[in-house]
DONU-256917 format. One record per residue (C-alpha): x, y, z; residue in three letters. Coordinates in nm, 2 decimals, decimal comma, m for minus. Each point is the difference from the previous one (the first is absolute). Layout:
DONU-256917
mivo px: X py: Y pz: Z rest: Ala
...
//
This chain:
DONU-256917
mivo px: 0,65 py: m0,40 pz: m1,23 rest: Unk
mivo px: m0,22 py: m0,12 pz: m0,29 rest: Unk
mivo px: m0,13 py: m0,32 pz: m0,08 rest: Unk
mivo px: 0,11 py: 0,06 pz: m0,40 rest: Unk
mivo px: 0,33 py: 0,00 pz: m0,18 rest: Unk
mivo px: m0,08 py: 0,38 pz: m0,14 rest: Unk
mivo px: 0,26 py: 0,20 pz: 0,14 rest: Unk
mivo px: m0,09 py: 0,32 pz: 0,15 rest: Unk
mivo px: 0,19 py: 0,32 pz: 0,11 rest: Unk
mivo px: m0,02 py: 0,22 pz: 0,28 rest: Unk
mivo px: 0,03 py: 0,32 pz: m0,02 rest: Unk
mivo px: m0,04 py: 0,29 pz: 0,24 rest: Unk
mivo px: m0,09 py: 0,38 pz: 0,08 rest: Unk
mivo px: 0,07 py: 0,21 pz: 0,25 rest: Unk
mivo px: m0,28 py: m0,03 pz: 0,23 rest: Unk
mivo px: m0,01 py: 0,35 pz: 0,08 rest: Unk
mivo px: m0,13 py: 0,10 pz: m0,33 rest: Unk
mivo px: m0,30 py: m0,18 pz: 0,05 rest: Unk
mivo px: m0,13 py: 0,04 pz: 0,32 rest: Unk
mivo px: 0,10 py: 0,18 pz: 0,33 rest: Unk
mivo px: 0,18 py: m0,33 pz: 0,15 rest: Unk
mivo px: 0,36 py: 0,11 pz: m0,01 rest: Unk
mivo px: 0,25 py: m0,28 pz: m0,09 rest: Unk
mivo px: 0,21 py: m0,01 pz: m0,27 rest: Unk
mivo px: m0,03 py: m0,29 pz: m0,15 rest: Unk
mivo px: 0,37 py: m0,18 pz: m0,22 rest: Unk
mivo px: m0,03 py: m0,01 pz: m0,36 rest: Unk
mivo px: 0,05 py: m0,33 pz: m0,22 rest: Unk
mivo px: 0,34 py: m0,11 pz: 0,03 rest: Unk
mivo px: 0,10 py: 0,23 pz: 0,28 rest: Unk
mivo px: 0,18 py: m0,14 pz: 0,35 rest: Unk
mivo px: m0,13 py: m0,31 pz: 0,08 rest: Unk
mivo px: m0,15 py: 0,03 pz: 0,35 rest: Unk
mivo px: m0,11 py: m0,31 pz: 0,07 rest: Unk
mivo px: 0,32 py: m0,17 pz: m0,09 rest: Unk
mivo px: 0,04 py: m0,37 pz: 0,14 rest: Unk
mivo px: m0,35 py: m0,01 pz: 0,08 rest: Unk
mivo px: m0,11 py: m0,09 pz: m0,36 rest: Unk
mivo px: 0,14 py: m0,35 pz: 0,04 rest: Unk
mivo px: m0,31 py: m0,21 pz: 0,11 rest: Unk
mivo px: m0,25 py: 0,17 pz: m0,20 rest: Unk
mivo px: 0,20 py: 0,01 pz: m0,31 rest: Unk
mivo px: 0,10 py: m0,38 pz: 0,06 rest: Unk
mivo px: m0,37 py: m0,08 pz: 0,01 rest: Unk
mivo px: m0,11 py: 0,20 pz: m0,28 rest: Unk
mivo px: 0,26 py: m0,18 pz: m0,24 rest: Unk
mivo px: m0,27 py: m0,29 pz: 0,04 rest: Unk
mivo px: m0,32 py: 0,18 pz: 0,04 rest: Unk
mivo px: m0,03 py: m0,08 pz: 0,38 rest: Unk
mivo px: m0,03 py: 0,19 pz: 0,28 rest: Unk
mivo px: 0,26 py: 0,02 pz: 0,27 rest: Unk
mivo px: m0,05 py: m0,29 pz: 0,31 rest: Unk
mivo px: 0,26 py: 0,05 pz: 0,22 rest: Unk
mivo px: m0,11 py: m0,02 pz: 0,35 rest: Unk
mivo px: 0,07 py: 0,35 pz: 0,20 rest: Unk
mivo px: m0,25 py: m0,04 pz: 0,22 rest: Unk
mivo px: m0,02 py: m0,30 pz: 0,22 rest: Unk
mivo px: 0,33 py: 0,09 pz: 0,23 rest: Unk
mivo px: m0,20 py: 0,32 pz: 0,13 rest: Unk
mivo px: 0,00 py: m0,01 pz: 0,33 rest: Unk
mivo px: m0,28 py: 0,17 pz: 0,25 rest: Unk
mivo px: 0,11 py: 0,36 pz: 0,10 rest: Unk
mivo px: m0,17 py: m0,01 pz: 0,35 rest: Unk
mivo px: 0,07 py: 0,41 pz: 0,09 rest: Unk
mivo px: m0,20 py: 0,08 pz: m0,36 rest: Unk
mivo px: m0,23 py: m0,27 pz: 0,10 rest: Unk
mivo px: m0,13 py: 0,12 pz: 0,31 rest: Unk
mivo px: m0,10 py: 0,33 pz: m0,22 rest: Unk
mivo px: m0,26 py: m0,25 pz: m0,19 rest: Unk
mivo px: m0,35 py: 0,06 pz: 0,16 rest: Unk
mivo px: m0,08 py: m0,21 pz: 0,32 rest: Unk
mivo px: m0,16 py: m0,36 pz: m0,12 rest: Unk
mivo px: 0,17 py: 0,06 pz: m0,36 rest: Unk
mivo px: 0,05 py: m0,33 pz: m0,14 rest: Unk
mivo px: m0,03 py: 0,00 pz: m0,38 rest: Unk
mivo px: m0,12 py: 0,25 pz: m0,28 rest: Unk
mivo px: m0,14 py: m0,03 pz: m0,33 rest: Unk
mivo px: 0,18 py: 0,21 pz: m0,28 rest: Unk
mivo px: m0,15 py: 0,07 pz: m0,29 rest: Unk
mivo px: 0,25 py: m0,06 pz: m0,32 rest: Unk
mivo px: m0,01 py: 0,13 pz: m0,39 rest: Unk
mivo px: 0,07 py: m0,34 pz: m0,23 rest: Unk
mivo px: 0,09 py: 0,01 pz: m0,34 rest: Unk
mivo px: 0,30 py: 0,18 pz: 0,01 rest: Unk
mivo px: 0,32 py: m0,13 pz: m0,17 rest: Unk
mivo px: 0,33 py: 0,03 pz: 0,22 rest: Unk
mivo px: 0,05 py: 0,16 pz: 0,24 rest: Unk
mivo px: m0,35 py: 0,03 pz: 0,02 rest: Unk
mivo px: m0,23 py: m0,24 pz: 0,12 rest: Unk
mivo px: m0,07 py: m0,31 pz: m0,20 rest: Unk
mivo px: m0,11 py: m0,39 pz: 0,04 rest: Unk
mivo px: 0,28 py: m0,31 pz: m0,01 rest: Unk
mivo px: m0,05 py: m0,28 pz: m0,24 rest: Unk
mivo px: m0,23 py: m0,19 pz: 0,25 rest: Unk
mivo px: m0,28 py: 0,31 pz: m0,04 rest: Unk
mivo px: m0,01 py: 0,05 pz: 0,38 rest: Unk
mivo px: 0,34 py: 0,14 pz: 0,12 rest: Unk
mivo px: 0,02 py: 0,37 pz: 0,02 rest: Unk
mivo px: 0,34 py: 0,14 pz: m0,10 rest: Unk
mivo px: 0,14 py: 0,37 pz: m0,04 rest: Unk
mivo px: 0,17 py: 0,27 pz: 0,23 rest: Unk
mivo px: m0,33 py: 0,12 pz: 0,17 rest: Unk
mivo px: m0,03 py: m0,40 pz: 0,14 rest: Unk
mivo px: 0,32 py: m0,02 pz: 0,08 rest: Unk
mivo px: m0,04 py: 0,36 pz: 0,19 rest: Unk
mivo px: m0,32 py: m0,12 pz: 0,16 rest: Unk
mivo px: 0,11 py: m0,32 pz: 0,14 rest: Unk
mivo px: 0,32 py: 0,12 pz: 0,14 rest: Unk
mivo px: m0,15 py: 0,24 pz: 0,17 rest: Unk
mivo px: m0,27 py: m0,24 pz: 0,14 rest: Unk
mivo px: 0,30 py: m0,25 pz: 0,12 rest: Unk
mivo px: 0,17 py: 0,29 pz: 0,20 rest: Unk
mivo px: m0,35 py: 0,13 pz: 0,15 rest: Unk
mivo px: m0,06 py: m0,38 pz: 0,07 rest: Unk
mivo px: m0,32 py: m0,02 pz: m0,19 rest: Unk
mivo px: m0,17 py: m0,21 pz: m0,20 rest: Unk
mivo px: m0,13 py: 0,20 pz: m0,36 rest: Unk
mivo px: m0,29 py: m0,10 pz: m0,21 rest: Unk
mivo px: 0,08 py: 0,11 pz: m0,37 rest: Unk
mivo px: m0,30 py: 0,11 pz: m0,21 rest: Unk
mivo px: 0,03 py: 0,05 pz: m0,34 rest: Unk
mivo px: m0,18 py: 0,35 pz: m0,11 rest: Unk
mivo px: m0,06 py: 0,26 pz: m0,31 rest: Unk
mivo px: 0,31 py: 0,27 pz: 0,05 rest: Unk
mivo px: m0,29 py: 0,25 pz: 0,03 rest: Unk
mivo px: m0,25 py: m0,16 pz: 0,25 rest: Unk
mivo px: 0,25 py: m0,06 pz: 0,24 rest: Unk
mivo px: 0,01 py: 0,36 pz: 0,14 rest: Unk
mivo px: m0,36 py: 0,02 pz: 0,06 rest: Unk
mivo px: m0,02 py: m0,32 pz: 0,12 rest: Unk
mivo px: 0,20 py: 0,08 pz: 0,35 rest: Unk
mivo px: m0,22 py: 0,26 pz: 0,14 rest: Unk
mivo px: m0,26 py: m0,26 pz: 0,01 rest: Unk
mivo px: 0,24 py: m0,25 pz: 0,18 rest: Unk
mivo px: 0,01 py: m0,27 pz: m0,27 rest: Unk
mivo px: 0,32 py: 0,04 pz: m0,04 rest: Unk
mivo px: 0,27 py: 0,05 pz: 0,30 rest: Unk
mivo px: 0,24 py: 0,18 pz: m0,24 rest: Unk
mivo px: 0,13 py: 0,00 pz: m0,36 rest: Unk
mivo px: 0,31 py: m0,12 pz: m0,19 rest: Unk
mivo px: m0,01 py: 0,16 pz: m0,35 rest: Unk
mivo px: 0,25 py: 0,21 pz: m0,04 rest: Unk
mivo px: m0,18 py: 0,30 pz: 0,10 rest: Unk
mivo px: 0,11 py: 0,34 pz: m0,06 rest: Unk
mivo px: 0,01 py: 0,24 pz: 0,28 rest: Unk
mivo px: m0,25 py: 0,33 pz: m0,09 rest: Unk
mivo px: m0,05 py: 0,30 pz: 0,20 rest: Unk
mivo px: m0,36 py: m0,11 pz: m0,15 rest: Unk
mivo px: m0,01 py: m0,35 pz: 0,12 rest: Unk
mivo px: 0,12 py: 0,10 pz: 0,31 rest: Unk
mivo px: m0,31 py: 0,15 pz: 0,09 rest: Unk
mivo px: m0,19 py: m0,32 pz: 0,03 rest: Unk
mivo px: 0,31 py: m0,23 pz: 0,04 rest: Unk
mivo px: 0,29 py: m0,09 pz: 0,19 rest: Unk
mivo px: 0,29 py: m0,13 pz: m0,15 rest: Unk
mivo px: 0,34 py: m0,19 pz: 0,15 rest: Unk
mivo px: 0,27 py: 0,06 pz: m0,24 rest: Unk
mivo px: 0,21 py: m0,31 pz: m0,15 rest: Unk
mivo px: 0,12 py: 0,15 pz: m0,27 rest: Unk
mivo px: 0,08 py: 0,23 pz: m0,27 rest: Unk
mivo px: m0,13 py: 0,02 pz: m0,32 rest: Unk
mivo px: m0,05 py: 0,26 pz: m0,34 rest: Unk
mivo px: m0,15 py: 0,07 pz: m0,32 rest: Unk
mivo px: 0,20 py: m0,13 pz: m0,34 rest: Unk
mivo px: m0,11 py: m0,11 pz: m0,35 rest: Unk
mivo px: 0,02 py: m0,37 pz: m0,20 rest: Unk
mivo px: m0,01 py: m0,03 pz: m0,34 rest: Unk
mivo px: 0,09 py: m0,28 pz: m0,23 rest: Unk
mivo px: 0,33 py: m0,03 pz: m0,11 rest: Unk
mivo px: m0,09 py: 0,11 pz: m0,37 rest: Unk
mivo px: m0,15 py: 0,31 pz: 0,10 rest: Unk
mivo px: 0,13 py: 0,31 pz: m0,11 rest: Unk
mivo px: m0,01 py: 0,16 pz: 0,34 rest: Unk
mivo px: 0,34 py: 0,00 pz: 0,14 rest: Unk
mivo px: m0,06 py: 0,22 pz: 0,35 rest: Unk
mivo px: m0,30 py: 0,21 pz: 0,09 rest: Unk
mivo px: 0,08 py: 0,33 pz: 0,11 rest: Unk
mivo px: m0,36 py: 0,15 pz: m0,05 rest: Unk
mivo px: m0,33 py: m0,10 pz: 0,03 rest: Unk
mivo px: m0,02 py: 0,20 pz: m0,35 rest: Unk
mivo px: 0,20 py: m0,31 pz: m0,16 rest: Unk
mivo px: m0,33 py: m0,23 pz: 0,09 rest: Unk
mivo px: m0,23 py: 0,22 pz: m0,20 rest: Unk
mivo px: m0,23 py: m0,20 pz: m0,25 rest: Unk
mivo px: 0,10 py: m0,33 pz: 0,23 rest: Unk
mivo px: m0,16 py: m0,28 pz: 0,18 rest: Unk
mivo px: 0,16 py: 0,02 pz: 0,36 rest: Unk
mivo px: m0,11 py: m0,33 pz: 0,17 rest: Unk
mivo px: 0,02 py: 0,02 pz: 0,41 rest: Unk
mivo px: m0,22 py: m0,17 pz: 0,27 rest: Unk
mivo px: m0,36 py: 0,08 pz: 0,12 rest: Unk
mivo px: m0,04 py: 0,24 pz: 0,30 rest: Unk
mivo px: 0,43 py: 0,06 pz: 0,04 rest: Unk
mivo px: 0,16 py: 0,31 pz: 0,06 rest: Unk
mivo px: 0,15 py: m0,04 pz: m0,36 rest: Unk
mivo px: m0,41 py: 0,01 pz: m0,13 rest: Unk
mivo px: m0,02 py: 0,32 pz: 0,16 rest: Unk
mivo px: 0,32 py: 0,15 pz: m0,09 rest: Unk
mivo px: m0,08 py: m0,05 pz: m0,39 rest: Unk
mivo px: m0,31 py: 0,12 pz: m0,02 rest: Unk
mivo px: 0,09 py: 0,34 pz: 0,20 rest: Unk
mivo px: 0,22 py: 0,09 pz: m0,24 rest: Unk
mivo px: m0,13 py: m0,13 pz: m0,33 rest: Unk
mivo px: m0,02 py: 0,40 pz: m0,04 rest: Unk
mivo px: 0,34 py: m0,01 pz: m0,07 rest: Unk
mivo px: m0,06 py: m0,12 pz: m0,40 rest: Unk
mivo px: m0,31 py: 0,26 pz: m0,01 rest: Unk
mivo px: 0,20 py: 0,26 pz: 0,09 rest: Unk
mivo px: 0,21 py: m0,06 pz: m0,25 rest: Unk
mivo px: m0,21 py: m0,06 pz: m0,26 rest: Unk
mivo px: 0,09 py: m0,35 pz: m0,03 rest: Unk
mivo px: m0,31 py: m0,32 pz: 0,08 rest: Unk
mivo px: m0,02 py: m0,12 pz: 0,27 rest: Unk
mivo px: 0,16 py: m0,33 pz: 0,14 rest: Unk
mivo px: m0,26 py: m0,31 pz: 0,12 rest: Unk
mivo px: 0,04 py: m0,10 pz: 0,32 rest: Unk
mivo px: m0,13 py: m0,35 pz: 0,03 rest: Unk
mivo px: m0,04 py: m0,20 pz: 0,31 rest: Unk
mivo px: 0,02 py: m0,35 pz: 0,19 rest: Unk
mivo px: m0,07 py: m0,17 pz: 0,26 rest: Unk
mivo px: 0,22 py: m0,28 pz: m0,07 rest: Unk
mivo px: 0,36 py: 0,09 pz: m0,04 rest: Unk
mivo px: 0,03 py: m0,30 pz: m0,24 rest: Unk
mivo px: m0,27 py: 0,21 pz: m0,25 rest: Unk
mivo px: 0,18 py: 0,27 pz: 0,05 rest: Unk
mivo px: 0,36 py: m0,20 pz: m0,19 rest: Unk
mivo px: m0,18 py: m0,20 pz: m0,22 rest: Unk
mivo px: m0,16 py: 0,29 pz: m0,15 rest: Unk
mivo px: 0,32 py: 0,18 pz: m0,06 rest: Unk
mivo px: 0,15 py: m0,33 pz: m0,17 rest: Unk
mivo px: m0,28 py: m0,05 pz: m0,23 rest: Unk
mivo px: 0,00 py: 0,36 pz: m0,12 rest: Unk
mivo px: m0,30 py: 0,15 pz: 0,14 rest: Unk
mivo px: 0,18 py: 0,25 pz: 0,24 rest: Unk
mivo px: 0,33 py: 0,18 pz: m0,11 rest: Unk
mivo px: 0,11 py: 0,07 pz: 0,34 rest: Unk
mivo px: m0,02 py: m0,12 pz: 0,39 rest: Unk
mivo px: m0,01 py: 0,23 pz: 0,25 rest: Unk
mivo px: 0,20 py: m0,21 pz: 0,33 rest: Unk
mivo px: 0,20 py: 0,01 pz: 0,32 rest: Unk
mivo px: 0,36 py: 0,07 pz: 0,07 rest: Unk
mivo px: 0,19 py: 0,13 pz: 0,29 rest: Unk
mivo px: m0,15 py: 0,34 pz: 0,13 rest: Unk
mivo px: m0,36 py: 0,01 pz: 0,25 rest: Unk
mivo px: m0,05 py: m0,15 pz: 0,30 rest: Unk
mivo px: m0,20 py: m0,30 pz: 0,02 rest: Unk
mivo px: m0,18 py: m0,19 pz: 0,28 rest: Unk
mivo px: m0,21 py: m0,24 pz: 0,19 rest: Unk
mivo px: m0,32 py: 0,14 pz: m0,06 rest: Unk
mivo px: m0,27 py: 0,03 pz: 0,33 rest: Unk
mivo px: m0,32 py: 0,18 pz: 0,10 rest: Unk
mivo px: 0,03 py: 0,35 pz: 0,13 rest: Unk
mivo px: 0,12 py: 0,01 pz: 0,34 rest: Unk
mivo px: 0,10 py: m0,37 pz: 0,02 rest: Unk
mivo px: 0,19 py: m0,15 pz: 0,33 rest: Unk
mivo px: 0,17 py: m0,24 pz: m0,17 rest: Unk
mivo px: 0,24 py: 0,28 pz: m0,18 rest: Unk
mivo px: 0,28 py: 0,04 pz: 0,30 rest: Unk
mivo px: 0,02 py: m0,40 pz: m0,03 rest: Unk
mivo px: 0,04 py: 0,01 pz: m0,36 rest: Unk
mivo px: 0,24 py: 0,26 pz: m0,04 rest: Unk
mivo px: 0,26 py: m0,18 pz: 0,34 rest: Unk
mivo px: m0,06 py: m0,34 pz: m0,22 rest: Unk
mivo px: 0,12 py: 0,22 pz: m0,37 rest: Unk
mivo px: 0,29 py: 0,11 pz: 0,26 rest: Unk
mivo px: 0,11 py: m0,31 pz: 0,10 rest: Unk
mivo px: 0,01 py: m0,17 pz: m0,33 rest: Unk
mivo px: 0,22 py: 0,31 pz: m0,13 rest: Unk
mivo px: 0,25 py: m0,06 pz: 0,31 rest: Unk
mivo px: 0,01 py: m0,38 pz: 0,04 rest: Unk
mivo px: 0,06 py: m0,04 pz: m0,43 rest: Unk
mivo px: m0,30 py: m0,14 pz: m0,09 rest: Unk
mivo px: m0,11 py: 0,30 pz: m0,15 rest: Unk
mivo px: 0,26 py: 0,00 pz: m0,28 rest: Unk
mivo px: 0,00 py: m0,38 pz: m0,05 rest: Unk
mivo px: m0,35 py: 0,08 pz: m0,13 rest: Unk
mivo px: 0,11 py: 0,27 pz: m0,21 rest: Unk
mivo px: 0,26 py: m0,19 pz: m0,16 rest: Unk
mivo px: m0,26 py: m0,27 pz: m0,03 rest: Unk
mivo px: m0,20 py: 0,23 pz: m0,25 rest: Unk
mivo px: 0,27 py: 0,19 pz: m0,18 rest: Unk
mivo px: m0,11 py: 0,29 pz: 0,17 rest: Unk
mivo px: 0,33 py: 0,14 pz: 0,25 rest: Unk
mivo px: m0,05 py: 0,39 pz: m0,16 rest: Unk
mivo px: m0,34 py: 0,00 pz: 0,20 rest: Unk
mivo px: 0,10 py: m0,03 pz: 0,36 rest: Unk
mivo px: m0,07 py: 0,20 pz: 0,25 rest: Unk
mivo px: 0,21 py: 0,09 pz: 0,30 rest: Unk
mivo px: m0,33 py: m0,01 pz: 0,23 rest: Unk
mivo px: m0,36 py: m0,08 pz: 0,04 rest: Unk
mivo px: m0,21 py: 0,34 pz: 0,02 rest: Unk
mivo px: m0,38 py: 0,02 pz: 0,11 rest: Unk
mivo px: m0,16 py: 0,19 pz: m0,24 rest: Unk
mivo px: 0,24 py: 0,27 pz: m0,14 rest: Unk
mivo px: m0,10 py: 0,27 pz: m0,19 rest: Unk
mivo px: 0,04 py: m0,04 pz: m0,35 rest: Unk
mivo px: 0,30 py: 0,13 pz: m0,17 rest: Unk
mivo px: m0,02 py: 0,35 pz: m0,14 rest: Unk
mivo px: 0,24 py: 0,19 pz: m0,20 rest: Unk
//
């Protein structure tokens, strides 16, 4: 996942300790639930590449979800966060090839919906804001479903995704199952996520208990946010694993959702949907069907 040789751990926490999101998320060295589906991605990261394998190009158009697109639909612009390391959204070698999941997602959507997609790339947190105003048709960023984003947004869900810890491989922390246990840290996550918000509501936590407070320090490149936990200015990365629903991102009361969700649908029945999991090393996060803006999951 990281451009450097420093190995890194990941360890995780229940989710329900730290926010209202009820999954409970598999401890370090616990059942493998993504299984097989490690291959590709681990094959690539043995050489520091990103996974190429071609997933996409045998889509074919879906014309029932089709005819759900708006009249006179013929391509959409999506907006993109770049500067992720695998599965998230990176460049090739040539500097102009997007590669990652969310593409991957995006595009085979847009073959079954027989559309053409322009792919922006954009800030993680100007993209949200950005789709009222209509310069973006919708987002591919792994965004998590919020009862509060919901309020302004609609989402199409594509997959499922959590909160977990990294660390490097000579830390001391062996499995977080506290927030108490980051006390006194540096907890690295990106700008404007729902793993932002989630630390700082509950820095009270070390207060509480006498104990100082952990940092939360932010990014808006996912790249930052590795590079500062292998050159020792973080202790700690606050990440995703399998748990929360995440989706296509569009503005509030969008036409294009019923599309969306047929297109997540067909992928799921005809394979594809899996081949791109297994792609990214990422099986434990599949969903069993697309959702239009789902409430978030509660305990």
């Amino acid at each position: 996942m990281s451009t450097s040789s420093r190995p890194r751990r990941r360890i995780f926490i229940p989710f329900a300790l730290i926010t209202s999101a009820a999954v409970l998320l598999t401890a370090c060295g616990s059942g493998d639930s993504e299984g097989a589906g490690k291959s590709d991605a681990q094959a690539a990261a043995k050489t520091g590449g990103i996974p190429t394998a071609d997933v996409v190009s045998a889509v074919r158009k879906n014309e029932a979800a089709a005819k759900l697109l708006p009249s006179g639909t013929r391509s959409l612009t999506v907006a993109i966060s770049v500067g992720g390391t695998p599965p998230g959204t990176s460049y090739l070698d040539d500097g102009k090839t997007l590669a990652g999941q969310d593409v991957d997602f995006a595009n085979a959507v847009g073959k079954v919906l027989g559309i053409k997609l322009k792919t922006e790339s954009a800030s993680f947190e100007a993209i949200l804001p950005a789709l009222d105003s209509g310069k973006y048709d919708f987002g591919a960023s792994n965004f998590g479903v919020t009862d509060e984003r919901r309020k302004t947004i609609d989402f199409v869900t594509y997959i499922n995704d959590g909160q977990g810890f990294a660390t490097r491989k000579d830390s001391k922390l062996q499995k977080i199952t506290d927030l108490k246990q980051l006390c006194g840290l540096n907890v690295a996550t990106g700008a404007g996520t729902t793993f932002e918000a989630t630390l700082e509501e509950n820095k009270k936590v070390c207060t509480d208990a006498g104990k100082k407070a952990y940092k939360v320090q932010t990014y808006n490149e996912s790249g930052a946010i590795w590079s500062s936990l292998q050159q020792g200015r973080s202790d700690i990365v606050m990440s995703t694993i399998n748990g929360l629903r995440y989706g296509f991102a569009f503005k509030k009361g969008t036409k294009l959702a019923p599309a969306f969700q047929a297109a997540v649908n067909e992928l799921i029945a005809d394979g594809t949907y899996q081949k791109i999991l297994k792609k990214w090393g990422t099986t434990g996060s599949a969903i069993e069907k697309s959702q239009v803006s789902p409430p978030e999951l509660k305990d």
